[in-house]
N, C-alpha and C positions, 0 to 999 in steps of 0.2 A: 256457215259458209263464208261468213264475210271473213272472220278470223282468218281460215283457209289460203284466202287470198292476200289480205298481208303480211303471211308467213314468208310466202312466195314472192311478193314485190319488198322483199325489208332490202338493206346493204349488207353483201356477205360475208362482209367483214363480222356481220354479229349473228351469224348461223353459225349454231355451235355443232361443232364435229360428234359422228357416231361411232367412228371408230378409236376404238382403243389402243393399247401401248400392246395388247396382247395379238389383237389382229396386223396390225404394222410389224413386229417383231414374226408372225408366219409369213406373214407376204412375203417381207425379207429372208426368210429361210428360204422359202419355194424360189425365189430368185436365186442363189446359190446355189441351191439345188442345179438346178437348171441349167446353170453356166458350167458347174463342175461338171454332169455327165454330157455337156457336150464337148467341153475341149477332152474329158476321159473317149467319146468316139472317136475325135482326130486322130487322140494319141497313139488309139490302136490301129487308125485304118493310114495310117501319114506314111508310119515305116515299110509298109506291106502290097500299097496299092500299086506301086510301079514293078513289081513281081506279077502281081495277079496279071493287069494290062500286057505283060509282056506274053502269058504265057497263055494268055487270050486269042492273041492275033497269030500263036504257033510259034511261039519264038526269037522273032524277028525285033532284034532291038528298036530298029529305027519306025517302026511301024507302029511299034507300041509307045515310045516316045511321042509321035506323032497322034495316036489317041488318048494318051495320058493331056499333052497340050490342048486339046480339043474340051476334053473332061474341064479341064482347070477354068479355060477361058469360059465356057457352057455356063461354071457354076459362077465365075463372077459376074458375067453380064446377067445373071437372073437373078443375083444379089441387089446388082445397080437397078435394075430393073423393080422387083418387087419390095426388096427393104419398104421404102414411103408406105407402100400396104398396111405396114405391119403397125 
């Protein structure tokens, strides 16, 4: 038990690491991963989404402009918002 505990109070400078070059190199995949299919979502909803919006509200350019800006502002204030969460 005593051991135990001056595992836990050493300097961590001399706690040697568990993870390996193989675990670090997935992690780093799964991060790419990640990144790639989300800017691949953008790419596909960026060009399309001021169509949809318009043809949402019946047509009406200026309305759907007006809820596209609503949409945009929504998602960054709960960007500014939540981001620190994460």
């Amino acid at each position: 038990m005593l051991n135990n505990l001056t595992e836990l109070t050493q300097d961590p400078h001399h706690v040697e690491t568990t993870v390996g070059p193989q675990a670090s190199r997935a992690a780093l995949a799964f991060i790419f991963a990640t990144v790639f299919f989300d800017t691949l979502g953008f790419g596909i909803i960026i060009p399309v989404l001021p169509g949809f919006v318009v043809s949402f509200v019946g047509g009406d350019t200026a309305a759907g402009a007006e809820v596209f800006g609503l949409f945009g502002t929504v998602w960054a204030l709960m960007q500014f918002l939540f981001a620190p969460l994460l």
